[in-house]
C-alpha positions as CSV (number, residue, x, y, z in Angstrom):
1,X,-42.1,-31.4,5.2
2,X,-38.6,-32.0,5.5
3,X,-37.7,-33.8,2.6
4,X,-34.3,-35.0,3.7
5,X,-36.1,-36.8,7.1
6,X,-36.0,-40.4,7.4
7,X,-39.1,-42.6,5.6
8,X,-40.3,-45.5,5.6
9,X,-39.7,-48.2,3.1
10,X,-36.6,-49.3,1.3
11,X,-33.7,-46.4,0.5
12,X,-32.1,-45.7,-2.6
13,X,-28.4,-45.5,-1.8
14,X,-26.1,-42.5,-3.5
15,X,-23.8,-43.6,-6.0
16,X,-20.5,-42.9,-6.1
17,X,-19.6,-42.0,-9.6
18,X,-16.2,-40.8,-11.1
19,X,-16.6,-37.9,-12.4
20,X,-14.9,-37.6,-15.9
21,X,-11.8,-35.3,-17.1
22,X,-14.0,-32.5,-18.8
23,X,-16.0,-32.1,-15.7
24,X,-12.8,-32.5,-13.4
25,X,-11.1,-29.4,-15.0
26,X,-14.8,-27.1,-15.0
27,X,-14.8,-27.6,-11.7
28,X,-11.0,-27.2,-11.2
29,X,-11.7,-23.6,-13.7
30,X,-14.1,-22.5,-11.1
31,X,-11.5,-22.5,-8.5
32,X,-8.8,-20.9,-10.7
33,X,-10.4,-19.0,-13.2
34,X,-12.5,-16.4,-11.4
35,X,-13.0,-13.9,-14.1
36,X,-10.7,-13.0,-17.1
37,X,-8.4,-11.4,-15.0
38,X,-7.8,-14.6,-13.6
39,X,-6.8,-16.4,-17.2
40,X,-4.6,-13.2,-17.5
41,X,-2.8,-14.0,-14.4
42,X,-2.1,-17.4,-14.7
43,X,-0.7,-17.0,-18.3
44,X,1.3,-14.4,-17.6
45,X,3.0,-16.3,-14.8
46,X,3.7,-19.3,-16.8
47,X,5.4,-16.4,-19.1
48,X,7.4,-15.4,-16.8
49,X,8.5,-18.8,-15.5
50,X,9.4,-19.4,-19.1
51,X,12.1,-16.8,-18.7
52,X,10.2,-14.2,-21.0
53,X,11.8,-10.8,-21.1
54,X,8.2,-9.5,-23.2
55,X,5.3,-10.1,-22.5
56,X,1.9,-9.0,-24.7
57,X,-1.2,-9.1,-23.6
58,X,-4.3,-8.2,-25.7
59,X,-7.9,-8.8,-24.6
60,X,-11.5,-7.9,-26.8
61,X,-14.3,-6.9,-24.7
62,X,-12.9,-7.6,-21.5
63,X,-11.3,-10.7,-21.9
64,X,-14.6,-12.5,-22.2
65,X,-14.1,-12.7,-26.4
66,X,-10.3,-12.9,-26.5
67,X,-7.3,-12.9,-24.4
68,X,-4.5,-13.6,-26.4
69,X,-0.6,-13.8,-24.5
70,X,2.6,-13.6,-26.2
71,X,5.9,-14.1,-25.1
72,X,9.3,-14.9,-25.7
73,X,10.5,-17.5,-23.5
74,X,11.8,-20.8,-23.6
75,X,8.5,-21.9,-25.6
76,X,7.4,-26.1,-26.1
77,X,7.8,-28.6,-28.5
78,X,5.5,-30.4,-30.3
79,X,5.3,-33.2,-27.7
80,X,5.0,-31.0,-25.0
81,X,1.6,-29.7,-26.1
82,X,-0.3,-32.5,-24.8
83,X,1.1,-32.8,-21.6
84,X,0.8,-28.7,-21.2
85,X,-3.0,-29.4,-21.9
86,X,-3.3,-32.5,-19.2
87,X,-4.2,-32.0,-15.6
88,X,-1.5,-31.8,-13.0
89,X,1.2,-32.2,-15.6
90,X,3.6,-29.2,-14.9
91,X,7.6,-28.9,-15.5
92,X,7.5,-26.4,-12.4
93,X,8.1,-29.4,-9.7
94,X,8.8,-33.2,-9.3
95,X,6.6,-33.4,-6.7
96,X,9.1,-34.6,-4.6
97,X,8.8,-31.7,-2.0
98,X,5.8,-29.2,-2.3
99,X,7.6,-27.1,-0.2
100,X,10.5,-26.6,-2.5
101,X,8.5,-24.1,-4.5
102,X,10.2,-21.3,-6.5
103,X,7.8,-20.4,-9.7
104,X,4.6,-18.7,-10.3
105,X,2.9,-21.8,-11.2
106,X,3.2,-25.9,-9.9
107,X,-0.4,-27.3,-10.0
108,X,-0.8,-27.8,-13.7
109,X,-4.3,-26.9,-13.9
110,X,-4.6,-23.6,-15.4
111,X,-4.2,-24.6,-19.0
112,X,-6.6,-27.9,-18.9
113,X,-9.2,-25.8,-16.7
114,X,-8.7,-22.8,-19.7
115,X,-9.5,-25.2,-22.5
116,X,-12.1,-27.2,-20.4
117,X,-14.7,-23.5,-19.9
118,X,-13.3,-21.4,-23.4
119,X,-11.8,-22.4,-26.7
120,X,-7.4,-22.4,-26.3
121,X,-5.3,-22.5,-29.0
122,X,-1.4,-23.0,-27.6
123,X,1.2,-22.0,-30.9
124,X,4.8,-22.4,-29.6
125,X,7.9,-22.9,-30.8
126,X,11.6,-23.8,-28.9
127,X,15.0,-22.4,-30.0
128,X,16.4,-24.7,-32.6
129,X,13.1,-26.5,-33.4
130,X,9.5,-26.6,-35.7
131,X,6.4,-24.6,-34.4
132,X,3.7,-26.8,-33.2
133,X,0.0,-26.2,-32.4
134,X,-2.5,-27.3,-30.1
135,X,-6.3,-26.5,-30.1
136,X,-8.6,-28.0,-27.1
137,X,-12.5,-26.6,-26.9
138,X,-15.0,-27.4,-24.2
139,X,-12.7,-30.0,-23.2
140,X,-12.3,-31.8,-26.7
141,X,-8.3,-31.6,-27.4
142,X,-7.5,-31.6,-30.9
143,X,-4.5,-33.5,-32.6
144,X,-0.9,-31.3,-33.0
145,X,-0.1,-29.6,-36.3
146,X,2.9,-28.2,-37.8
147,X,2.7,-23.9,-37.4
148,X,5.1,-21.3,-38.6
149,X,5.9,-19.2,-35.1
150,X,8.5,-17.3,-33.6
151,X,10.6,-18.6,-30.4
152,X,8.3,-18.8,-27.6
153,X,4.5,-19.1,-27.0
154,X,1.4,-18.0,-27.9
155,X,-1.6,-18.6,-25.8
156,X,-4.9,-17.8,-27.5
157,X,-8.4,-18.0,-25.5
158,X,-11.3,-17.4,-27.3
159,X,-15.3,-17.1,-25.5
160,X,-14.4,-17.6,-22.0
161,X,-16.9,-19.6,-20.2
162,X,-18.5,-20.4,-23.6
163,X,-19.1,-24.2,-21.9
164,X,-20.5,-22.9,-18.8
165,X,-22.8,-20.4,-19.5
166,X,-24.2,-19.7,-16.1
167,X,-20.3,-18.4,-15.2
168,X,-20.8,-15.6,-17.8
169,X,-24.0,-13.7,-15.7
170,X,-21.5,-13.2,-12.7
171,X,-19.0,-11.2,-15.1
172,X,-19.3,-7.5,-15.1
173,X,-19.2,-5.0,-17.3
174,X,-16.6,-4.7,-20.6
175,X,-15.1,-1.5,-18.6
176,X,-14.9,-3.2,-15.5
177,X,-13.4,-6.4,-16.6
178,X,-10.6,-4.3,-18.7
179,X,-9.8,-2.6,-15.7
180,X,-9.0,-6.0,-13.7
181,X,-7.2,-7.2,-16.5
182,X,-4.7,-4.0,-16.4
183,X,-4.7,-4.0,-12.4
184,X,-3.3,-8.1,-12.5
185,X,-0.8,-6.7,-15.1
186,X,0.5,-3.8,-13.0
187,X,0.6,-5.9,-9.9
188,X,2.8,-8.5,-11.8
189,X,5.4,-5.5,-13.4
190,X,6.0,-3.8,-10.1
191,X,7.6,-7.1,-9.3
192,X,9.7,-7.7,-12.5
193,X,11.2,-4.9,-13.4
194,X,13.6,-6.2,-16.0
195,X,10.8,-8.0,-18.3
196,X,8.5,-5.7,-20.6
197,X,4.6,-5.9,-20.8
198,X,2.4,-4.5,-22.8
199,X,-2.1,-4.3,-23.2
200,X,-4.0,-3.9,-25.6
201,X,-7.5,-3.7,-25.5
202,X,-10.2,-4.0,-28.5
203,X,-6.9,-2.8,-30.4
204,X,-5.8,0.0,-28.1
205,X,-2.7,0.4,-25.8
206,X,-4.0,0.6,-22.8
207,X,-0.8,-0.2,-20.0
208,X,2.6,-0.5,-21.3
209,X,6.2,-0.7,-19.2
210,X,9.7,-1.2,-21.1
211,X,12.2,-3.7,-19.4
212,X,14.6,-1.3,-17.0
213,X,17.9,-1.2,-16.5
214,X,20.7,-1.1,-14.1
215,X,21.0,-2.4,-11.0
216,X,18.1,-4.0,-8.8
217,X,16.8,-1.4,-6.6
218,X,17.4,1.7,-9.2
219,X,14.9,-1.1,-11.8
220,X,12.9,-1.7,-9.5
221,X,12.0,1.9,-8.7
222,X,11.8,3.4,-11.6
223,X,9.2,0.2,-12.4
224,X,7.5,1.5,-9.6
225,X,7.8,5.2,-10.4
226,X,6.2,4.4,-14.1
227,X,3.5,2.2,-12.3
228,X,3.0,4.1,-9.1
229,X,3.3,7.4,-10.3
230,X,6.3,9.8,-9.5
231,X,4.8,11.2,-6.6
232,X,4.7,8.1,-5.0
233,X,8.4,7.3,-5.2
234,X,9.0,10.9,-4.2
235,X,7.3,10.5,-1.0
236,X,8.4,7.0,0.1
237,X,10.7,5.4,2.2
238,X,13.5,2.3,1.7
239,X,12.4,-0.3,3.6
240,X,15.5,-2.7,3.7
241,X,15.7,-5.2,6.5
242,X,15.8,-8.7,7.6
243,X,15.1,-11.5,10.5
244,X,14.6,-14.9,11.2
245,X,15.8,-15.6,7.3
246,X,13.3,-13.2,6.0
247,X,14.1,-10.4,4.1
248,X,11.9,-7.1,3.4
249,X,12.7,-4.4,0.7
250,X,10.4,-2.0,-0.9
251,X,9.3,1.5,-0.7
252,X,6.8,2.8,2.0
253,X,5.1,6.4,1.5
254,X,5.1,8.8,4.2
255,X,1.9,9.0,6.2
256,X,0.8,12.1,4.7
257,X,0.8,10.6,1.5
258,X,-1.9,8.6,2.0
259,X,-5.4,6.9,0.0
260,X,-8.9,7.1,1.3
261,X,-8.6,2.6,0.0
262,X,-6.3,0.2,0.7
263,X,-6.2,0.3,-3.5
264,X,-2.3,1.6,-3.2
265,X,-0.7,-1.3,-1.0
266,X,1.3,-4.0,-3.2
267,X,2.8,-7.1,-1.0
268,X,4.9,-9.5,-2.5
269,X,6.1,-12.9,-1.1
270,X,9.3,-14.7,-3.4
271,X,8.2,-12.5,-5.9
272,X,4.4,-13.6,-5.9
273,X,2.0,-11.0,-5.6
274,X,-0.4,-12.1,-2.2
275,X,-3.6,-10.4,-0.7
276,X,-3.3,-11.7,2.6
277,X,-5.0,-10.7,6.2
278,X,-1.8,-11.1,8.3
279,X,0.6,-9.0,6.0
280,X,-2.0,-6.2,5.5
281,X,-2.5,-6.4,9.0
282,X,1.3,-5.5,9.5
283,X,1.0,-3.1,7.1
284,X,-1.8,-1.3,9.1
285,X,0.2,-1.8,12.6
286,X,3.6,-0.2,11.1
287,X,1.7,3.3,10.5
288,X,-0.7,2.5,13.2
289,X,-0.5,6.5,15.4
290,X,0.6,8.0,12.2
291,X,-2.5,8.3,10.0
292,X,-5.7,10.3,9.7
293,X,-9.1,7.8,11.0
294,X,-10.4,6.6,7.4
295,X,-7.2,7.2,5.5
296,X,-4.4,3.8,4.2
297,X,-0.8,3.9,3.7
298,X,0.6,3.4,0.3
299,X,3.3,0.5,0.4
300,X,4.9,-1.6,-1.9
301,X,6.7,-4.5,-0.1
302,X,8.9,-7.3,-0.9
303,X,9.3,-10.6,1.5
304,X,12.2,-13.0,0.3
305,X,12.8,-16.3,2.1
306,X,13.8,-19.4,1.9
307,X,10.6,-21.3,0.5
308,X,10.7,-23.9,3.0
309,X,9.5,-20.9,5.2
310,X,6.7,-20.3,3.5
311,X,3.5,-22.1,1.9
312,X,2.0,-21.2,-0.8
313,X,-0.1,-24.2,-1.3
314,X,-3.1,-22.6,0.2
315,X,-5.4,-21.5,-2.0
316,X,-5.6,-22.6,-5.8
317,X,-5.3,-19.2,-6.9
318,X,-2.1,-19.0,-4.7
319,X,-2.9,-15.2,-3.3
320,X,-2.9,-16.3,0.1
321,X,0.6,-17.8,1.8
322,X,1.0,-19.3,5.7
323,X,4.7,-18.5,6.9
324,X,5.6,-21.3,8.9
325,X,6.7,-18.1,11.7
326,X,4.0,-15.8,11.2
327,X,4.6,-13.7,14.2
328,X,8.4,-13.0,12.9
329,X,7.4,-11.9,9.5
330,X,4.7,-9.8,10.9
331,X,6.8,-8.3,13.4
332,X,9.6,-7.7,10.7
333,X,6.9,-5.4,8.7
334,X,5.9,-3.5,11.6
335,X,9.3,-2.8,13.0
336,X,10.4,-2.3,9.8
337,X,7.9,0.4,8.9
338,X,8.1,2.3,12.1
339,X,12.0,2.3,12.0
340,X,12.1,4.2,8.3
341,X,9.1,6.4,9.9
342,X,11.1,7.0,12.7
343,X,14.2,8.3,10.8
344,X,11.9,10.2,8.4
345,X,11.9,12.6,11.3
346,X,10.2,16.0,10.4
347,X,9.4,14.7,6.7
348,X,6.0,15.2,5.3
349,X,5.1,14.3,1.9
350,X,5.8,17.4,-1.0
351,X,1.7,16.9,-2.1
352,X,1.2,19.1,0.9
353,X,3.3,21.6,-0.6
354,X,1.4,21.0,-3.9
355,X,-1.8,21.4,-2.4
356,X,-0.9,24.7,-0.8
357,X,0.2,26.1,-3.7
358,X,-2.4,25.3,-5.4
359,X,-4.8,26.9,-3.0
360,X,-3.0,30.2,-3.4
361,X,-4.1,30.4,-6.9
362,X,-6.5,32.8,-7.7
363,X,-9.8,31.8,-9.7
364,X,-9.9,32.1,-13.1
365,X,-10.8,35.7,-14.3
366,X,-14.3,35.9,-16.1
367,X,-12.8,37.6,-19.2
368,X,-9.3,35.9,-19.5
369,X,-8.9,37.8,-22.8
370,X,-8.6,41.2,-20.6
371,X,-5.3,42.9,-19.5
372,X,-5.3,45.8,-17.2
373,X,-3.5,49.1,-18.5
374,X,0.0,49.1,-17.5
375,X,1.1,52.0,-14.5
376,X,2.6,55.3,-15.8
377,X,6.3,55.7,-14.9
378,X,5.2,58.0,-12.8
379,X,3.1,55.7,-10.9
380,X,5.6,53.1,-11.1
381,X,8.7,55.5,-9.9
382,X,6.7,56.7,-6.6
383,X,6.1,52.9,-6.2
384,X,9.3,52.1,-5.6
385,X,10.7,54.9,-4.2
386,X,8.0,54.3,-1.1
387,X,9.4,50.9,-1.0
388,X,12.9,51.8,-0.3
389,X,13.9,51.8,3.1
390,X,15.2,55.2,3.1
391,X,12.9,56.5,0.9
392,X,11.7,60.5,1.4
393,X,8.3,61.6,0.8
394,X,9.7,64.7,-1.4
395,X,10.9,62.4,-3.9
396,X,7.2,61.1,-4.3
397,X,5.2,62.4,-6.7
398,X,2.6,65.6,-5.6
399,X,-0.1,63.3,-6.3
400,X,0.5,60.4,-3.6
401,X,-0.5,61.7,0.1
402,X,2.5,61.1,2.8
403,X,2.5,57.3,3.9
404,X,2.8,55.9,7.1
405,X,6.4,55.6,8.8
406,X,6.9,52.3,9.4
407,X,9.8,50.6,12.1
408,X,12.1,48.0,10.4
409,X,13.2,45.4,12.9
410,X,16.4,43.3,12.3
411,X,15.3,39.9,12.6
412,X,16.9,37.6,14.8
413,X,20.1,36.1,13.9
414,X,19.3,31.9,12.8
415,X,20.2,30.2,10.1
416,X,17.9,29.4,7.3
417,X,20.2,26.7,5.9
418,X,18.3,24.2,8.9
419,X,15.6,21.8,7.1
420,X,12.6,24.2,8.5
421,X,14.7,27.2,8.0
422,X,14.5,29.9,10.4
423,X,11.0,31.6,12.3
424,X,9.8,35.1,10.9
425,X,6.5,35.8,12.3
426,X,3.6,34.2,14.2
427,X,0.2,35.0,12.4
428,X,-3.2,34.4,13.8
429,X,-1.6,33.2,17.1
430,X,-1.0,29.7,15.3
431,X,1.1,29.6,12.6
432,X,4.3,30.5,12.4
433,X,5.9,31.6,9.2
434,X,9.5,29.9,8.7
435,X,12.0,31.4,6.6
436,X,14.9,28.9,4.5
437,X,17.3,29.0,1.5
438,X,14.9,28.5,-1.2
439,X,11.3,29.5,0.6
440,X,9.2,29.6,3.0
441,X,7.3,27.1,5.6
442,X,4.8,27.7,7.7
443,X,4.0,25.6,10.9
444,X,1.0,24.7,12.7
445,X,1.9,25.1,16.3
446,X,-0.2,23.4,18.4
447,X,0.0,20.5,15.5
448,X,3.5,20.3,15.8
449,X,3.8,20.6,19.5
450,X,1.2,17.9,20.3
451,X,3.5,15.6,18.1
452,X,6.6,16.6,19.9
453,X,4.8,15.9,23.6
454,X,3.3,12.5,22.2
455,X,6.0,11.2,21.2
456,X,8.0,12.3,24.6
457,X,5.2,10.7,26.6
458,X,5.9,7.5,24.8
459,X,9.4,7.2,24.9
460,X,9.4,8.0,28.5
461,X,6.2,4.7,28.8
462,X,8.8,2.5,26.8
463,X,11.5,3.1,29.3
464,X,9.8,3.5,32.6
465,X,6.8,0.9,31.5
466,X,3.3,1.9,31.7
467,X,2.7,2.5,35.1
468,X,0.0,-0.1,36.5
469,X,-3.6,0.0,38.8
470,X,-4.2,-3.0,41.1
471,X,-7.8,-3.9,41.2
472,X,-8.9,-4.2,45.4
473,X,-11.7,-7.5,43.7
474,X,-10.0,-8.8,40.6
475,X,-12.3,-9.1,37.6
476,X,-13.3,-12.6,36.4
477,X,-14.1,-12.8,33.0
478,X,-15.8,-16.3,31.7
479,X,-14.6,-17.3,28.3
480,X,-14.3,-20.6,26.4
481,X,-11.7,-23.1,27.2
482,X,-10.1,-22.4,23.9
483,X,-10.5,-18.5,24.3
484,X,-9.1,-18.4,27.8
485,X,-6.1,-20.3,26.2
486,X,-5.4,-17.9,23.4
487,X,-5.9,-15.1,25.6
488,X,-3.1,-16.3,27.8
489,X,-0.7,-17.4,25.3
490,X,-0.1,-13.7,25.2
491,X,-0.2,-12.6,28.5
492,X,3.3,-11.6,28.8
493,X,2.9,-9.7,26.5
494,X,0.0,-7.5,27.6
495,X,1.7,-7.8,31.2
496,X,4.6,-5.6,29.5
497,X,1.6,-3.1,28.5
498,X,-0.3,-3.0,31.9
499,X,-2.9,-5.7,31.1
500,X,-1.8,-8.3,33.8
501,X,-4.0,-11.8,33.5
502,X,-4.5,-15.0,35.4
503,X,-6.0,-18.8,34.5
504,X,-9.2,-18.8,36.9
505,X,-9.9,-22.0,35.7
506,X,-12.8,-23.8,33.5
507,X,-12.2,-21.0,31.0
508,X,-11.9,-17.7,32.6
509,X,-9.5,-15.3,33.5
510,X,-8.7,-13.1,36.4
511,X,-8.1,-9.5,35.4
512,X,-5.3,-8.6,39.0
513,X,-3.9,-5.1,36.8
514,X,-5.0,-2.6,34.7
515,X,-3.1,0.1,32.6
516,X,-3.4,3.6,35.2
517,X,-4.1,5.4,32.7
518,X,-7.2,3.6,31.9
519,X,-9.2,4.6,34.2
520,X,-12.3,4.0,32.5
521,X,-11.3,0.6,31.1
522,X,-14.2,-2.1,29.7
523,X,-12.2,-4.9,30.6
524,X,-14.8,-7.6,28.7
525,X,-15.0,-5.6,25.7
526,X,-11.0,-5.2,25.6
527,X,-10.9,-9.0,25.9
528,X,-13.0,-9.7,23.6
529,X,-11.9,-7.6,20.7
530,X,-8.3,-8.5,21.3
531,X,-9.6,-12.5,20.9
532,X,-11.5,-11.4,18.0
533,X,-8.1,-9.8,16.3
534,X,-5.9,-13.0,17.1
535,X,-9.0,-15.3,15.4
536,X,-8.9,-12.8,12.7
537,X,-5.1,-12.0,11.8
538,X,-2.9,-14.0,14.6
539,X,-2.0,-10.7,16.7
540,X,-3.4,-7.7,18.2
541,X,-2.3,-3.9,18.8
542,X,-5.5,-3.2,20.1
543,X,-4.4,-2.4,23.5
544,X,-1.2,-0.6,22.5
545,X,-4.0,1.4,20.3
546,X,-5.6,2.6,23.3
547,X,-2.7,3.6,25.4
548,X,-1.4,5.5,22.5
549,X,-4.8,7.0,22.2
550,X,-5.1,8.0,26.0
551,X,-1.3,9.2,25.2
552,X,-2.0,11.4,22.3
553,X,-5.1,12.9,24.2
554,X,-2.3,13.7,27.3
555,X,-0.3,15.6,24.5
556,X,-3.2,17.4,23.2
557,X,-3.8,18.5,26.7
558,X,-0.6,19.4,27.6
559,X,0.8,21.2,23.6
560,X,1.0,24.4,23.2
561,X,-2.4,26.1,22.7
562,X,-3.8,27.5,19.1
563,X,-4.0,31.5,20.5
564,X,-1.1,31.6,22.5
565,X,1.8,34.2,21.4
566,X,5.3,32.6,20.9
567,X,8.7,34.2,21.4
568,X,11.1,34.0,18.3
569,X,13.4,31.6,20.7
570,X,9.8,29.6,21.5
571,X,9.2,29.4,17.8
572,X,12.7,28.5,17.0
573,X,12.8,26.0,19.5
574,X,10.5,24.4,18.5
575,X,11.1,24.2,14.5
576,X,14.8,22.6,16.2
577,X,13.2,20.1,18.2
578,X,10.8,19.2,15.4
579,X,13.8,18.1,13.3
580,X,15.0,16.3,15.9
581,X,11.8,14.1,16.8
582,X,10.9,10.9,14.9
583,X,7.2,11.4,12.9
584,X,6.8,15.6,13.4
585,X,5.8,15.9,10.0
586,X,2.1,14.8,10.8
587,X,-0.4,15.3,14.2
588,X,-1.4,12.7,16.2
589,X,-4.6,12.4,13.8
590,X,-2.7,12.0,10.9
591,X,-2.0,15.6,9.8
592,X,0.4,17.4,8.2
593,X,1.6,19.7,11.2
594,X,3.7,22.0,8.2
595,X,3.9,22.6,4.9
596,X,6.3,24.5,2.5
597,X,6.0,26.8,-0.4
598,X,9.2,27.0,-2.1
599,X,10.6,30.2,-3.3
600,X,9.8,29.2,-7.5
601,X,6.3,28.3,-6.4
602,X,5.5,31.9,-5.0
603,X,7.0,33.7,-7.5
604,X,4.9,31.9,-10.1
605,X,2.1,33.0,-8.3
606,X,3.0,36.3,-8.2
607,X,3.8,36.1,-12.6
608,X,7.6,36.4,-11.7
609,X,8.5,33.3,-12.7
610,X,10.5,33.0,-16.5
């Protein structure tokens, strides 16, 4: 029976109640306050809209016992206390215009919502002035007393969720909650390079970062380098570039250094860390014919604007934004990204290199503790005189049989001062061995070839336009009203990529051109997908993806072969034309197409080295 169907007989009519304060801010905590990592975030923020230069953070088991955040910025006095602890109250804004936003925080509800689900005790203490102290639990707020306390604020939250105890059956495990906490803390450094942070956890260091020095960009990446890893900013590229009032500055890795997750990709809007579709959407775009299926550029981006461009009044917990031009600030990150991959030319990332070496090494020996007896002198003189060039058998000792003559060839005249040096030898018909100043590189042909057509196919599509196929019946394709409209709104622009639409009225669409080189092309599906990626993140490169991918199977077609023997000029030819095309450093599928073994590496293989 359907207990919410209509009866018979008089109704009892809902009540509208007002709900009061203490169950205002539970409700407001379970918006705000996910998870401790969550109460880490927003008092870290208010820290650093203090003006903290340190910032300490120590949690006990997982942030669910304590969380405890000290800093030393501006700090409150003992009136402001109160106010800190009452909903909506907030020195951030006047409320005058919500758009004029420029802090981490502005609602006012992450200290009332704190004390409303744990125990909070607020200690603080302004320049010039008497500590003060605040304790609120479950809601109840106690009176202000006098406390002895540096300048600046300490924020103390003890049994989160203590008030509602369902909340604590969603939180995972003390490992797992420890490692959110340090992830919200790294994701808030990378962004303020001159302030220092530190975590503790159940009394151990855990994540710690000094305040840099020097000028912006040099702070900024050696933050990231600390955070990110050295590899990282080894293998990235400046991204510095600007439209439409919005600026974008960061690093971007090369495409062979990249993750099997999303897990290394940082965006940043006025400084605010954000997890949003249509930026990691960009992201994804800017590297979109340059990575391996399955594999995610590492990226750490930076969007400054005015804030009246942006809002970030979206979501409580502020991660998401809404530009009020989403299409430029998309399009600045993809055209960004493929301009510094672009003028990376022939780069690939030195973990290649790393790897190879590393695969060179020989296994361990079962008895390391075993040396083998050293040659005679004997032994050691015939050795080298057979590896003289003019060396005579008669000066070899009676015991070594006559070797082989061997031909010495002079090898061609190139310079090995050229970034992939000068070519040596072709071995297995595939690779060719690469000689420069300090080692050696070795190409994969056909790898590096297919790159070099690929990207000549496309440049020649950009400037001649992709060539199109009129249907002899146009196809109709029924859609809804507000489909049909969405699909159209962009029709110019899949006109410029061989997709040429018309309105057919009461929702569909009349398909009059199709790309040439799709001959096999599911016009519906296409559609459809496209629709679904404009629902989902505002744009769509789907159809761009499948030129590309009808492109890159042209090239793979039309590269040089894995078994064919090269020419020195062929091979040299081609390491020259691979540093002069944008994005040789990796195959159409996202490989490295060479790598390089550097002269210190080999000879450490080989026990030269020191």
């Amino acid at each position: 029976m359907n207990e919410n169907a209509p009866q018979d007989g008089p109704q009892t009519r809902p009540v509208i109640r007002q709900l009061d304060e203490t169950t205002a801010n539970r409700i407001a905590a379970g918006e705000v306050v996910e998870r401790p990592a969550s109460a880490v975030k927003e008092l870290v923020e208010n820290a650093l809209d203090a003006g903290a230069s340190r910032i300490d953070v120590a949690i006990e088991e997982g942030g669910k016992r304590l969380i405890r955040v000290t800093d030393d910025g501006c700090g409150m006095t003992g009136d402001d206390l109160p106010l800190a602890l009452s909903r909506h109250a907030t020195s951030k804004i006047d409320g005058t215009d919500l758009l004029a936003i420029r802090s981490f925080g502005f609602r006012g509800e992450a200290l009332p919502s704190l004390g409303a689900v744990g125990r909070l005790t607020i200690t603080s203490r302004v320049q010039g002035g008497d500590g003060a102290q605040i304790r609120v639990e479950g809601g109840r707020i106690a009176p202000v007393r006098p406390a002895g306390a540096n300048c600046g604020t300490v924020v103390e939250l003890r049994d989160l969720f203590f008030a509602t105890p369902a909340r604590l059956k969603f939180m995972r495990t003390d490992r797992a909650e420890t490692q959110a906490v340090a992830d919200v803390m790294r994701r808030l450094a990378m962004a303020e390079p001159y302030v220092g942070f530190r975590l503790t956890a159940d009394g151990r260091e855990i994540f710690r970062t000094d305040a840099e020095q020097g000028e912006l960009f040099g702070a900024l990446t050696m933050r990231l380098t600390r955070i990110m890893g050295p590899e990282f900013t080894e293998n990235a590229l400046s991204i510095d570039a600007e439209r439409d009032g919005i600026a974008l500055t960061g690093l971007a890795a090369l495409p062979t250094y990249s993750r099997g997750a999303a897990v290394a990709q940082h965006l940043y809007v006025n400084g605010r860390p954000v997890r949003d579709k249509m930026l990691t959407g960009a992201l994804r775009a800017g590297y979109m014919d340059v990575l391996a299926s399955g594999r995610y550029p590492a990226a750490v981006l930076f969007m400054n604007c005015d804030p009246q461009l942006v809002d970030v009044n979206v979501h409580p917990a502020k991660a998401e934004v809404r530009f009020r031009d989403s299409q430029s600030a998309r399009g600045l990150i993809v055209s960004a990204l493929r301009h510094a991959l672009a003028g990376a030319g022939h780069r690939a990332s030195s973990t290649v290199g790393d790897a190879t070496v590393a695969a060179f090494r020989p296994e361990p020996a079962a008895q390391p503790g075993w040396r083998p007896d050293p040659p005679s002198p004997s032994t050691l003189r015939a050795a080298l005189d057979l590896q003289a060039p003019t060396a005579s058998v008669e000066h070899a000792d009676p015991g070594f049989a006559e070797a082989p003559s061997a031909r010495y060839e002079e090898p061609p005249e190139q310079v090995t001062d050229a970034p992939l040096g000068a070519a040596r030898a072709q071995i297995h018909e595939n690779y060719i061995i690469a000689q420069t100043e300090d080692g050696m590189i070795v190409v994969d042909q056909h790898a590096a070839h297919e790159r070099l057509v690929y990207e000549r196919l496309k440049a020649q599509a950009a400037e001649h336009g992709i060539r199109t196929q009129a249907l002899l019946i146009p196809e109709v394709i029924e859609l809804s009203e507000g489909d049909a409209q969405r699909i159209m709104s962009i029709a110019d622009e899949l006109a410029e990529l061989g997709l040429v639409l018309e309105p057919f009225g009461n929702g569909a669409v009349a398909l009059r051109e199709q790309p040439a080189m799709l001959t096999r092309l599911d016009a519906k599906a296409l559609i459809r997908d496209i629709l679904d990626d404009l629902a989902d993140q505002g744009s769509s490169d789907r159809l761009r993806g499948r030129i590309d991918a009808v492109l890159s199977s042209m090239a793979c077609h039309g590269s040089v072969r894995s078994g064919r023997r090269m020419s020195a000029d062929e091979m040299n030819a081609l390491l020259r034309e691979m540093e002069r095309t944008p994005r040789s450093g990796q195959c159409n599928h996202g490989r490295p197409t060479w790598v390089k073994l550097r002269l210190t590496d080999i000879e450490r293989l080989f026990g030269r080295s020191g």
